[in-house]
Structures are given as C-alpha cells and as structure tokens.
C-alpha positions in Angstrom: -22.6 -72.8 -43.0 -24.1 -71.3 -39.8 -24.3 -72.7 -36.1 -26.5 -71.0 -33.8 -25.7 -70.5 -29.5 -28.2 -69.4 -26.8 -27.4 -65.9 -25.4 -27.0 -65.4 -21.9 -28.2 -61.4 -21.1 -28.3 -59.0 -18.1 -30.3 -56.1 -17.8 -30.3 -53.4 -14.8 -28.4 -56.0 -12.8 -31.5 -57.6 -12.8 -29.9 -61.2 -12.9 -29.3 -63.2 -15.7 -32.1 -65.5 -18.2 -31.7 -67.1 -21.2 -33.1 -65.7 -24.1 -32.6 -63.4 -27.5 -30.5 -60.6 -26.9 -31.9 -57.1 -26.7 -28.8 -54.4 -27.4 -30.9 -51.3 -27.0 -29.9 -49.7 -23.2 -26.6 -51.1 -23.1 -27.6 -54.5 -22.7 -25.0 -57.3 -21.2 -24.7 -60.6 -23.2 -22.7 -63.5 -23.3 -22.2 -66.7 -25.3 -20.6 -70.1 -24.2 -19.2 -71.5 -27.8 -18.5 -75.4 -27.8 -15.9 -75.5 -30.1 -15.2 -79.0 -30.4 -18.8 -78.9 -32.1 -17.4 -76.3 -34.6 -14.2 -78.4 -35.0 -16.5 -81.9 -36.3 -18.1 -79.7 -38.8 -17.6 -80.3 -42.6 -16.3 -77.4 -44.8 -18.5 -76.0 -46.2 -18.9 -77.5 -49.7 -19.4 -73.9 -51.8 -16.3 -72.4 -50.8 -12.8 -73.5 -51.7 -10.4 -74.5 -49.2 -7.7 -72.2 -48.0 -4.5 -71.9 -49.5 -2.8 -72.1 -46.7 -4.3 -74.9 -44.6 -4.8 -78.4 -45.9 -7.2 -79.7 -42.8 -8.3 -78.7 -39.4 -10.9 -76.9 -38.3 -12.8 -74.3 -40.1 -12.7 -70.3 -39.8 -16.4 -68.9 -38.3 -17.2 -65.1 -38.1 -19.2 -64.2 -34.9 -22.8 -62.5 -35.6 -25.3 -61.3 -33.4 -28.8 -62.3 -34.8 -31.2 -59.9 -33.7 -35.4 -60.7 -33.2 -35.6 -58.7 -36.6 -33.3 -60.8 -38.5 -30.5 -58.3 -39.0 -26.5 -60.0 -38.3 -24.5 -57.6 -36.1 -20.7 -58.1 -36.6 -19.1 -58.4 -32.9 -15.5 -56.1 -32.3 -13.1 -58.4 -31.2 -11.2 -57.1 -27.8 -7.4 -56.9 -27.8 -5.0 -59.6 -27.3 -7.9 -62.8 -27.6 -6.6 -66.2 -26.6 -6.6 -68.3 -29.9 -8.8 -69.3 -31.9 -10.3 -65.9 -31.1 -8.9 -63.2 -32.6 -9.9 -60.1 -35.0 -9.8 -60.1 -38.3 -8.7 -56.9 -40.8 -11.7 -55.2 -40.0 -11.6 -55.6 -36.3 -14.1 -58.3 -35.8 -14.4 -61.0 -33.9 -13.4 -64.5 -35.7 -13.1 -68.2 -34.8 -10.2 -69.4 -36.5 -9.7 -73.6 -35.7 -7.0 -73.7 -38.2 -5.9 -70.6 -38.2 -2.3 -69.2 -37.7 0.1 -70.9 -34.7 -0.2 -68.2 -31.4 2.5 -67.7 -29.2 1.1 -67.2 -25.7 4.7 -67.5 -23.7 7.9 -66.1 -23.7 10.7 -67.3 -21.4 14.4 -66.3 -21.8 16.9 -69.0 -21.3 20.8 -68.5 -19.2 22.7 -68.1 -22.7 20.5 -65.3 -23.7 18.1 -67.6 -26.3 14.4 -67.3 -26.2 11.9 -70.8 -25.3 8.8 -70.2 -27.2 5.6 -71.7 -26.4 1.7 -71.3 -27.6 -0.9 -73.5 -30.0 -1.1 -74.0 -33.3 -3.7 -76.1 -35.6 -2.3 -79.7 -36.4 -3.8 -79.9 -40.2 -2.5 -76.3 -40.8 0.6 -75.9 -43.3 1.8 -73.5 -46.0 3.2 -73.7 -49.3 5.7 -76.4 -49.7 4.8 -78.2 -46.5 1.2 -79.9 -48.0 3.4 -83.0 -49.5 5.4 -83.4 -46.5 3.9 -86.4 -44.4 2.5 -85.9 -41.4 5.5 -86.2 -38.9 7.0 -83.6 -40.9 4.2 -81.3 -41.4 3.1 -82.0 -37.2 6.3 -79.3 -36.4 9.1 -77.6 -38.3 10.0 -74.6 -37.1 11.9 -72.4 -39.5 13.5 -68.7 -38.8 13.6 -66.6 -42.0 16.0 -63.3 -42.1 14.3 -59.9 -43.7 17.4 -59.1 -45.4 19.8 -61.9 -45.8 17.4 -64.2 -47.6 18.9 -66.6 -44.9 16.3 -69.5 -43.8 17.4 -71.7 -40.0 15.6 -74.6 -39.0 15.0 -74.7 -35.3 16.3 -77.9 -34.5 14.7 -78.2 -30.5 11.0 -77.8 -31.7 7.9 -80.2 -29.8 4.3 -80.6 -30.7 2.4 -81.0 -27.3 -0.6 -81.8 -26.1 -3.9 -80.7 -27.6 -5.8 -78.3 -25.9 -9.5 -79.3 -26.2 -10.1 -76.5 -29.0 -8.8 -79.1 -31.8 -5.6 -77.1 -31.5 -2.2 -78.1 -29.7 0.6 -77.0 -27.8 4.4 -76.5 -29.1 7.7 -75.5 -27.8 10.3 -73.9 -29.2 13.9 -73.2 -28.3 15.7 -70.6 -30.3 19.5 -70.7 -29.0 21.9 -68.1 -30.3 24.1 -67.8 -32.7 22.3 -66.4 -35.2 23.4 -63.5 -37.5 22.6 -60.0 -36.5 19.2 -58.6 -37.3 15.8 -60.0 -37.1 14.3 -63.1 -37.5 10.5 -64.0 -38.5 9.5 -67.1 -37.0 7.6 -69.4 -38.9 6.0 -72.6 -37.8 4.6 -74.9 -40.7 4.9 -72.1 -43.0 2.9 -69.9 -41.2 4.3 -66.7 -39.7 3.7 -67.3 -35.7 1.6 -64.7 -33.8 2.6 -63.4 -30.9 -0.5 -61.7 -28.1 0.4 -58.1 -27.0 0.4 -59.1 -23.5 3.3 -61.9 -24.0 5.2 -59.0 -25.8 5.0 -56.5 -23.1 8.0 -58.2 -21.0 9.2 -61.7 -21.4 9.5 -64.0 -18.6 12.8 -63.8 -16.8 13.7 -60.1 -18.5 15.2 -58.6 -15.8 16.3 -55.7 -17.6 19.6 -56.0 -18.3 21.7 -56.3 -21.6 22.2 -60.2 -21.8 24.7 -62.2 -22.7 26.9 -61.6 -25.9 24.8 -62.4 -28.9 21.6 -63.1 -27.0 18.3 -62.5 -28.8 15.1 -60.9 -27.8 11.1 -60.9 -29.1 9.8 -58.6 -30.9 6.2 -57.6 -31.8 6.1 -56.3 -36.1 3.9 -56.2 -38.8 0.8 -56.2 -36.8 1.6 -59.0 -34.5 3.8 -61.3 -35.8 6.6 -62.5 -33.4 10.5 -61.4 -34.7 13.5 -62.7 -32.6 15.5 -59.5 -33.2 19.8 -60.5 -32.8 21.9 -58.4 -31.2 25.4 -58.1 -32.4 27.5 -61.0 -31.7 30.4 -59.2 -29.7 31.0 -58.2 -26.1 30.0 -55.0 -25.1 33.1 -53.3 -25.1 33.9 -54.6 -28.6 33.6 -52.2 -31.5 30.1 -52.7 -33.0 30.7 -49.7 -35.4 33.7 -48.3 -38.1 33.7 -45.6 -35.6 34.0 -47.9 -32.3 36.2 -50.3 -34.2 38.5 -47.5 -35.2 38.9 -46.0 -31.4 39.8 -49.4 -30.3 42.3 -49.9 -33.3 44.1 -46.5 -32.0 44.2 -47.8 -28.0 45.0 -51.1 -28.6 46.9 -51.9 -31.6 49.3 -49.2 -32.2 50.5 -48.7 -28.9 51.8 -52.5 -28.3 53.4 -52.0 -31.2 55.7 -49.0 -31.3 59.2 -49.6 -30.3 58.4 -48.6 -26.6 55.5 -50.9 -26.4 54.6 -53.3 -24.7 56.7 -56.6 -25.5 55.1 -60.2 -27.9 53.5 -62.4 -25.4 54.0 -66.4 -25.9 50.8 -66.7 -27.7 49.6 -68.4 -30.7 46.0 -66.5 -32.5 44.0 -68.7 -34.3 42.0 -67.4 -37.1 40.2 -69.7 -39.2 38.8 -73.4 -40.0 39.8 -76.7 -40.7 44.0 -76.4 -40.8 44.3 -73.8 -38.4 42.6 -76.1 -36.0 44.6 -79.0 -36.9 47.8 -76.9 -36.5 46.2 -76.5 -32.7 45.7 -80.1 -32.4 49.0 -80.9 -33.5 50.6 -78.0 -30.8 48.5 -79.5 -28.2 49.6 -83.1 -29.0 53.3 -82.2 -28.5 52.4 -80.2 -25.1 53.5 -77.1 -26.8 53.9 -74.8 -23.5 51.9 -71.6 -25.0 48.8 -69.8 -24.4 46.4 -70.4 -27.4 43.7 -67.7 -28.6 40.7 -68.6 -31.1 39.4 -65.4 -33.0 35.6 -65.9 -32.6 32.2 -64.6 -34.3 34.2 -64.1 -38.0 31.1 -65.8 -40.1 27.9 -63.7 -38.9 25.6 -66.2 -37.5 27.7 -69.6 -36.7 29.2 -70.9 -33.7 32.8 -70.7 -33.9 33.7 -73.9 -31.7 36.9 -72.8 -29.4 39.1 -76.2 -29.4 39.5 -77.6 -25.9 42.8 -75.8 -24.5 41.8 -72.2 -26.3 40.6 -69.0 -25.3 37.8 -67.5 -27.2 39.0 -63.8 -28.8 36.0 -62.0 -30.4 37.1 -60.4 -33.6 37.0 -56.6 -33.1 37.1 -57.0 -29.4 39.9 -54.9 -27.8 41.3 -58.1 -26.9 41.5 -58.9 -30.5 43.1 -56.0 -31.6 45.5 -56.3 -28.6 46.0 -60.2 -29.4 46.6 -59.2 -33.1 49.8 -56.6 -31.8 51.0 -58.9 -29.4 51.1 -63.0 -30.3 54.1 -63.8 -30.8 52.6 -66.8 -33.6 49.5 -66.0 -35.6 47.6 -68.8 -38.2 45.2 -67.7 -40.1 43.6 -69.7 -43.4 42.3 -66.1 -44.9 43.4 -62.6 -44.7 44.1 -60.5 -42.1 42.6 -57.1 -41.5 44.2 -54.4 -44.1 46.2 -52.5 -41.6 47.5 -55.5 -40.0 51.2 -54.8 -39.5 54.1 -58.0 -38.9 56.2 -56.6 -36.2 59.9 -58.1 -35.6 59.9 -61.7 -34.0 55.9 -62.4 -35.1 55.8 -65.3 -37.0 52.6 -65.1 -39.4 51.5 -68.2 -40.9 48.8 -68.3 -43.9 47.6 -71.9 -44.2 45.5 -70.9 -47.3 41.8 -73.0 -48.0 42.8 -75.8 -50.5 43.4 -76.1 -54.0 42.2 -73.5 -56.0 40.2 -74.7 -59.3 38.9 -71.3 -60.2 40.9 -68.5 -61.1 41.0 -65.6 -58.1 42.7 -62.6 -56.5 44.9 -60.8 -59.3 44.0 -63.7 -62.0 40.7 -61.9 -61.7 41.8 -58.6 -62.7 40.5 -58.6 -66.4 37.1 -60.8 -65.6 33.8 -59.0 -65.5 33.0 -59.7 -61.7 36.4 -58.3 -60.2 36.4 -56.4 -57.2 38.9 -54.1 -58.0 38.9 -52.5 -54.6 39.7 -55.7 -52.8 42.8 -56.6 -55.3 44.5 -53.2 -54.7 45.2 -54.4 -51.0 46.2 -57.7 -52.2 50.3 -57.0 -52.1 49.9 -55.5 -48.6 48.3 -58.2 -47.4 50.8 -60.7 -48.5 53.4 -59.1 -47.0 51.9 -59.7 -43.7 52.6 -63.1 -43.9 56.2 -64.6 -42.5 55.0 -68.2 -44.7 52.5 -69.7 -47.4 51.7 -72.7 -46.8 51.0 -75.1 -50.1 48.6 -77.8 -50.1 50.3 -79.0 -53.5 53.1 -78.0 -56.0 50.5 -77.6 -58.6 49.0 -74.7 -56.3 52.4 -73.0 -55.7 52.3 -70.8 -58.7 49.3 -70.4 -58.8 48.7 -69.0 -55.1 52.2 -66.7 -55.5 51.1 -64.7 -58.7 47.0 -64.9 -57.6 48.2 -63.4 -54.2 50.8 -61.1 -55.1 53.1 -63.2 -52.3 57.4 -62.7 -52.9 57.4 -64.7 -49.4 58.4 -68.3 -48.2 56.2 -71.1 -49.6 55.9 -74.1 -47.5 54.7 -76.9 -49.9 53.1 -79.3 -46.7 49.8 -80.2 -48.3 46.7 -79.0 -46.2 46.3 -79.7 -42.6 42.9 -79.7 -43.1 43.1 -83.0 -44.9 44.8 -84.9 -42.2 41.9 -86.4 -40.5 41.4 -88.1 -43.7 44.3 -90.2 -43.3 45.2 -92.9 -40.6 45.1 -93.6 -37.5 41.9 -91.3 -37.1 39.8 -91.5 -40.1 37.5 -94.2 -38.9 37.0 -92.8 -35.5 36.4 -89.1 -36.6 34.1 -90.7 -39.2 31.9 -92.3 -36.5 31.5 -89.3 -34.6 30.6 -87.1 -37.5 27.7 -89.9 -38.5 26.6 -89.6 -34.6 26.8 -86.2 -34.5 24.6 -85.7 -37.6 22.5 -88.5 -36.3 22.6 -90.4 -40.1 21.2 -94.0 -40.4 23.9 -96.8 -40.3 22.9 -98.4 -43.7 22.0 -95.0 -45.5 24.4 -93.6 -48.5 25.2 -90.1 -48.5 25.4 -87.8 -51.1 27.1 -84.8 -50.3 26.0 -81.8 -52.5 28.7 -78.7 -52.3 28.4 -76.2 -54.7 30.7 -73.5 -54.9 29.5 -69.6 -55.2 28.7 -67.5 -58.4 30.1 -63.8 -58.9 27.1 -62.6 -60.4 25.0 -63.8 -57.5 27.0 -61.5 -55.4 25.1 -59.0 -52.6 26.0 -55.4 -52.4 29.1 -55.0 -51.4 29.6 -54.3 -47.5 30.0 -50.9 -46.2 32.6 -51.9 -43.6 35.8 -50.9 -43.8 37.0 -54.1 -42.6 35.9 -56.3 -45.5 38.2 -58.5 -46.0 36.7 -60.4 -49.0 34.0 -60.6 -52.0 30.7 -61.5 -51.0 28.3 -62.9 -49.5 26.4 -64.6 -52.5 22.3 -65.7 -52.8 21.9 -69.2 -52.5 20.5 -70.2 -56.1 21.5 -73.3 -56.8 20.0 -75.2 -60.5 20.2 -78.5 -59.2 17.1 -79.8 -56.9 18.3 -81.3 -53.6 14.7 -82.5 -52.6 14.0 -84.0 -56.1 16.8 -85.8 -55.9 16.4 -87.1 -52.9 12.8 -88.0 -54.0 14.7 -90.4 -57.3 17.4 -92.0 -55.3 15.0 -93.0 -53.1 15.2 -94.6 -49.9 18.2 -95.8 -47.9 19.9 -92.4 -49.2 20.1 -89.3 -47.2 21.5 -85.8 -49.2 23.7 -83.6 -47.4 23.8 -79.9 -48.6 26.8 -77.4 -47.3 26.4 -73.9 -49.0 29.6 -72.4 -49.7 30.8 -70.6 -46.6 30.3 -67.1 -48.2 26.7 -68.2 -49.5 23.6 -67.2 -47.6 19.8 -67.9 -48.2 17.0 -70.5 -47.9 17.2 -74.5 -48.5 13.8 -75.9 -47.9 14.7 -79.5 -46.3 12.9 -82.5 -46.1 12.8 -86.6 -46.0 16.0 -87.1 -47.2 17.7 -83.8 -47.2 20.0 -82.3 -44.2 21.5 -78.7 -44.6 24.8 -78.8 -43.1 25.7 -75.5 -44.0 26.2 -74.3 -40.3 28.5 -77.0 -39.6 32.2 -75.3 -39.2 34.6 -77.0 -41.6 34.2 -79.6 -44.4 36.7 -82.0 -43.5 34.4 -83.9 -41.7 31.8 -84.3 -44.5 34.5 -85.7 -46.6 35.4 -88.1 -44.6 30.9 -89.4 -44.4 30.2 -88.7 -47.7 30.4 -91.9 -49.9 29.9 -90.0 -53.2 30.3 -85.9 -53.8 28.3 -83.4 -56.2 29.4 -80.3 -57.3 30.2 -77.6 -59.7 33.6 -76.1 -59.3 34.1 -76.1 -56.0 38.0 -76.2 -54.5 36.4 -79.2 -52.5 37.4 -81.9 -55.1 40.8 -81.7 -54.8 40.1 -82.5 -50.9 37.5 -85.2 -51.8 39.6 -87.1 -54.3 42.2 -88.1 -51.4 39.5 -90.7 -50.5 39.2 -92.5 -53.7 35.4 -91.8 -53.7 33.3 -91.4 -56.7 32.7 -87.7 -57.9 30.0 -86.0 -60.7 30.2 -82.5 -61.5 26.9 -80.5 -61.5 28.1 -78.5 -64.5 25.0 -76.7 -66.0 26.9 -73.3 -66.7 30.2 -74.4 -67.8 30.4 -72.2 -70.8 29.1 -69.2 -68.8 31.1 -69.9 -66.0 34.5 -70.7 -67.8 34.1 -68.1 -70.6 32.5 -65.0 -68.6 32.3 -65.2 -64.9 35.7 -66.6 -63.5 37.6 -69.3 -65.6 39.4 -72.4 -64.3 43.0 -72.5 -63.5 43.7 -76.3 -65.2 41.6 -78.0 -68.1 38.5 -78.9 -66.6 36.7 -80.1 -69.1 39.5 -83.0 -69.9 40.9 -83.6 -66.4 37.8 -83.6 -64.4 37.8 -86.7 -62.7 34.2 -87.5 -63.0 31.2 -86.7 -65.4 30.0 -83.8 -66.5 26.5 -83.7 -65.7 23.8 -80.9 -66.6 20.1 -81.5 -65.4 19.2 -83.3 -61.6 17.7 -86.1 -63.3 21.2 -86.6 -65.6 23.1 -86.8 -61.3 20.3 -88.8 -59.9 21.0 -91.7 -63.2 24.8 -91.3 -62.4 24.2 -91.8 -58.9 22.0 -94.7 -59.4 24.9 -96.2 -61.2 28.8 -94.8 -59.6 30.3 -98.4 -60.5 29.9 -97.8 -64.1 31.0 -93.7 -63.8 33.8 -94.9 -61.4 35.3 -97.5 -64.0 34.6 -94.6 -67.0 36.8 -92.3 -65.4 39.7 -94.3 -63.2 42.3 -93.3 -65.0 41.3 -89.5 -65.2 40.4 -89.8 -61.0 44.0 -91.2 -60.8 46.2 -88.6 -62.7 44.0 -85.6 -61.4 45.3 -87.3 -57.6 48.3 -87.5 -59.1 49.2 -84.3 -60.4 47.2 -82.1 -58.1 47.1 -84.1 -54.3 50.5 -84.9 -54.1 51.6 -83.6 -51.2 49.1 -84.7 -48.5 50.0 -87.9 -46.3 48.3 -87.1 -42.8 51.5 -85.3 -41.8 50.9 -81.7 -43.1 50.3 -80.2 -39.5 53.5 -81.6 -38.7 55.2 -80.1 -40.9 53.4 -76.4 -40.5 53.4 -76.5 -36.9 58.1 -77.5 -37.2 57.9 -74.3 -38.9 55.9 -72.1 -37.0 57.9 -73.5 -33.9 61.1 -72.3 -35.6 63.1 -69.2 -35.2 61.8 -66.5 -37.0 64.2 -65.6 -40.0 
C-alpha cells in the first residue's frame, strides 16, 4: 500500500512552490505527512501482520518518487522523534506501531529514574496478545541480563495520546534493585531511548547519588538499560579486596584484648523472628541501641523496624557492629571468620522446620557443596544458643549443623503473629497492603528450590550459602488462575534464594519481593507447594494444604531426601499436574475431611512448641547473663 504527499522544494533561495522534486543541484525539499491519515489506513491485506504488534497503526517506508518513476530511499537523521526513526539500513521509516520511545529522563531525590516518552496503544509482544486491554494498555516490566530475574514496575501510567495515534507513559523505577543492568520493557517491547535524552538526564548534577541509585543507559543500538549500582555506601567494601581492608581496620582491632570495649547493642540479621525478637525488646522498653544489617538479599528492600538503625552489610559499620554488640540475632549464618568474643551473646533463631535433608545430612547426596559444609562446625560454634522451633527439629538441626551448643526449644518467633491478640489485625493490613479484593480466595503458591537448578557458584569469599537457583517451576500459576476462575487471586513467593522471571497476570500477584512469609500465611486461605519448610509454619492455622509433588521420586531418591516420611505423613494430597491442584482446589472440603487425621498428627508431632509466646521466651534468654 502506497500514499502519495506534495513536495515542497527550494532552489537557489529562489523561494519556495509546490511541485515534483528535482534532486540534481542540491535541491531543498520538504514533506508535511498527516499521519493520522496513515493511522485510518487498513493493513495491507498481502502481508501478514507482525509478530509483535496485534493492532495500531501500520509501518511506511519513506520514498522519493522522481518524474522518471524511479523510488529514492530517504537516510533517516539521528535521533528522530517517534514514529520516525531509521531502520537497519539507515532509512527513513514511519513506524505507528512501532516500538515505545523514551523521550525523557528525570532523576528522582532517592536516586530512582521517572521515565517518560510514547508508545503505540495496540502494540504488545509475546504473551501479552491474550491479556485484555487494561492489561495490555501498560505493564512495564525490567528484565536482568544475567540473573534471568524479571520486576514489574509497579508506578507505570498510560497518558494522553499525542495526535500521531501514539500515547504518552510514565514510568517510575525506584531502587532497590539488584546490582547490574536492567532492560526495560514496556508491553513486551524493549523501550528505545533517543541519543539526545541519553546524553545527560535531567537533574544529573554530576555527583555519585545516593546508595543503590540507578542511572540510564544507552546499549544494543539504542535500547534504554537502567544500569544498578551496588547497593552499599561508598565507603563500604564493594570488592573481596575492599571488604578484606575493612575486615583488618575494623573487626580485629575491637576485638583484641586491648580493644575497644562491647557497646549495649543488639545486631539484627535476618527475617521474620529476628524481627519479632525486636518487637518483643521494643515492647518491654528494653533500654538498648538496636542495629538492622541491611542490603543481605541483592535487590530487596530490607525494611529497618521502627526504633532501628540501618547497618549495610560489609559497611565498616558492619564489621565494627559485628566486633562490638554486645547481643547479635541472626536467622542464618554469620560470615566465616566471625569470632564470639567473651560477654557476646549470639543468638541463631534458625528458619523453621526443616523437611528436607541439609547441611552435613547432605554430605553423601549428589548436589552437596562440599566447600560450604567444611565451615559448618566453625560456624556453629559462633553461636552462644539454637533456638528450636520444635522438638522434632532438635536433632535434626544439632547433627545437620554440626552444633555441641545450647538448644532453646521456643518454637519460631516468626510464627507468633499467627496467634492472638494480633492475627486479625496483621491480617487486614497485609490484604491492604497487597491491595486483594475483600471476597476473593487466595491461593498461595510457595515452592521450595531445586539443587540441580543451582547457578554457578559465587566467587565471593563471603558466601555464606548454596545458591541462587533459576526459577523453573512445573506447575502453571497463570493457568491456574485461568481454571479456578474468578473470585480467586494466586499469590506466588519464590523461594528466597530463587531468582528469574514469573509472567503475571489477571489473577496472579508475585510476592516474591515481599520480606518474610509470615504475613502470607496469615492471607492465604489454602497453600501449594512441593517441599517447602513452609508447611510446618502453614499448618498452625488449620488451613487446607496440597503438595505440588511432580518429582517426588527424583527429588526424594537423588536430589535431597526428606527428613520424616513424606509420602505417609503429608498432611494433604499429593498432586502431580496443574489441572490435578486446580480439581483439589475446586473442592478443599472433601481434601480437608480425606486427610484430618493426617493434618492433625503432622501438627501434633511436628508444631508443638509454638503458642504466640516464642519471642518471649528468645528474647528472656538473650536478656540473660551470658554463661
């Protein structure tokens, strides 16, 4: 399909006249091109529609037509306003429903980018097309080159159109996010960014920013990266090298005998129970400084409880808060060179009931990290307590840990909001927070990790742990949502140590950045997963449970092995396909009656030390004289 536009010439400065364009002598032309006339053209019926636009517009190649017939491709000049731009061989093109164009970039006080330009309503990639229109109108999605690790931009607005059949959007990316860059996709489409916007962003003033702040980037031609910078102060160690001179000034030398003496500090390291440890100190008016490790999961916001002072982990104020607080909790290990000194009080409030086997029960399996067990005993012996969250677990976390130490069996702080007087008021605010419909069900969906999933191994010296792991999950979150239907909305939390993609939509919610899971227990009216520690937590509510099982054999023979009976004391169904959850869903009054007696012994024999008062008890003892 062709359209055809009067040229407007100048020769010799002679004025201007309408007329067919004569190029020979350096000729002047120009060309007025109504767009909107382009936009109310049909497709042209010979040629297939694009795969990656659904509606919209059309794409038009600019041609001279000269007197003898001949079709002169026009260059395109740099850095063209949209729908103008080049194409791959440097001509000019009309694009209506082309890529999104970002024409403005603004930095914001806490170091995040606002991101504005155009894009073509009808325009949307691969697994947008079925979305409806709200959906497909504006989603804005950051996708990480390495870490396979897909963000949704939650503060993204469609504007106004701008008389070219395209329309305006805004986009606020706010840090965190995890070091490295970021492509930014709108609608599935990578987002362009013009050469003159990526010169010098608005409000650049050339300085460093704030900790963690982000910053555009130009690549791959000209699509627009939000590059992170490393989540840490500037004097914190953002290298082994760094980390090591810091180590040396600050850690050793507060703890030799002449050094510098323990302050009345308690560090924080952690989720769920060391912050209800914090809440329980602050409730008793507990006259102490308190100090939250911060940026210890690589892109998430560690929330700093009201009352706490951030500490950024390999700050020197870490390492100094490390050598000098007189009381540390901590629900995971502590750095390998980590030394107790007399009067420091460590207390390890573990992460919940284990159902897989781990640390040294590893030590035959095909997927152990030998490197990481050999620092297991050492790092057991920096603990002054281990706290139980049930006398099921005891043995299990002594000879899996390589811990000779005190056990406290208290049951899991964590789990205390699940209990009275604060369930239903913690409950409310979580359903706010996540802004979830009143009369909707929800399905929480948390799988745990697979060892043979596993990324390389980091190179730091600091690793404290296996992992991370690629996000691969067998069951369908979308699909299901798609056969419950509607009134239900399916929440997805990755495991903690899990990175990659979840493509969202009506009825799905990733809550994967969301610290903690204690609060999702307390929303969720019916769980799914695999073999995650999380239904031991889950089962102090009496809810319904089905076990996403598709790999048992693999899993329990091969990869990792269970530390109980699983198969017999499961206290729910074993399930293998999405369609086999979504007909147990459709029915938990039946599943729940099958397996009541199973759900109550598998409380019985495995929750039976949480009442609500498990802070209580760890904070008594972390108040106490050290022995």
């Amino acid at each position: 399909m062709e359209r055809s536009f009067p040229v407007m010439y100048r020769a010799g400065g002679a004025g201007a006249s309408s007329g067919p364009a004569r190029p020979s002598g350096g000729v002047a032309f120009s060309v007025r091109v109504p767009v909107a006339e382009l936009a109310d053209a049909p497709p042209a019926p010979h040629r297939p529609p694009r795969e990656v636009e659904t509606a919209g517009g059309a794409r038009w190649r600019a041609r001279l037509l000269l007197p003898g017939g001949d079709r002169v491709p026009l260059p395109a000049a740099p850095d063209l306003p949209p729908p103008a731009h080049a194409d791959a061989a440097g001509d000019l093109v009309l694009d209506l429903a082309g890529p999104p164009y970002a024409d403005l970039v603004e930095r914001t006080p806490d170091g995040g980018l606002r991101v504005s330009g155009t894009y073509a309503p009808g325009a949307c990639a691969e697994g947008a097309a079925d979305a409806p229109e709200a959906a497909c109108g504006i989603r804005v999605v950051l996708r990480h080159e390495t870490l396979r690790e897909e963000v949704r931009v939650a503060e993204a607005i469609a504007g106004a159109e701008t008389g070219t059949s395209r329309r305006r959007f805004s986009v606020l990316i706010a840090p965190p996010l995890a070091e490295g860059r970021w492509e930014v996709r709108l609608n599935g489409l990578p987002v362009r960014l013009l050469g003159s916007t990526a010169a010098r962003p608005a409000g650049d003033e050339g300085g460093g920013g704030p900790v963690g702040a982000l910053r555009p980037e130009r690549r791959h031609g000209d699509r627009l990266t939000v590059v992170a910078e490393p989540g840490l102060p500037a004097h914190a160690g953002r290298s082994a090298y760094s980390r090591r001179l810091l180590r040396a000034a600050h850690h050793p030398a507060r703890r030799t005998p002449g050094g510098l003496p323990l302050r009345d500090t308690v560090l924080y390291a952690g989720g769920d129970s060391p912050r209800a440890v914090h809440t329980e100190l602050m409730r008793r008016g507990t006259e102490t400084e308190h100090l939250w490790v911060t940026g210890t999961t690589p892109g998430r916001a560690t929330p700093v409880p009201p009352g706490a002072r951030a500490v950024p982990v390999h700050s020197a104020d870490w390492y100094e808060a490390l050598a000098r607080s007189r009381r540390i909790v901590t629900d995971g290990p502590l750095p390998a060179w980590f030394e107790r000194r007399p009067g420091q009080t460590v207390v390890q409030t573990w992460h919940g009931t284990p159902l897989g086997r781990f640390g040294i029960g590893l030590t035959n399996t095909l997927y152990a990290d030998h490197q990481y067990l050999a620092t297991l005993p050492r790092r057991s012996a920096q603990w002054s307590v281990l706290v139980s969250p049930s006398t099921f677990a005891t043995p299990w976390l002594r000879r899996s840990l390589a811990y000779h130490g005190e056990v406290l069996e208290a049951g899991s702080p964590a789990n205390d909001v699940l209990f009275p007087p604060d369930r239903d008021k913690a409950a409310e605010e979580v359903r706010r927070g996540l802004g979830l419909p009143e009369d909707h069900r929800i399905v929480l969906y948390a799988p745990t990790y697979r060892d043979h999933l596993a990324h390389p191994p980091s190179a730091s010296p600091d690793r404290s742990a296996p992992g991370p792991y690629r996000w691969d999950p067998a069951l369908d979150p979308r699909a299901l949502a798609r056969a419950l239907g509607p009134g239900h909305t399916v929440l997805v939390r990755r495991h903690p140590r899990v990175t990659g993609a979840l493509q969202d939509g009506p009825g799905v919610l990733d809550v994967s950045g969301r610290p903690g899971a204690a609060g999702l227990l307390l929303v969720a009216d019916v769980l799914v997963t695999d073999y995650a520690g999380l239904m031991f937590d889950f089962a102090l509510t009496g809810r319904p449970m089905l076990f996403h099982t598709y790999d048992l054999e693999h899993y329990r023979d091969t990869v990792r092995g269970f530390c109980l009976d699983f198969e017999t004391r499961a206290p729910g169904p074993l399930l293998v396909t999405t369609d086999e959850v979504a007909q147990a869903l459709r029915d938990t009054r039946a599943q729940t009656a099958r397996h009541a007696d199973a759900y109550e012994s598998f409380r019985r024999d495995f929750c039976d030390l949480d009442d609500g008062g498990a802070a209580a008890r760890v904070a008594d003892r972390l108040l106490a004289d050290p022995s």
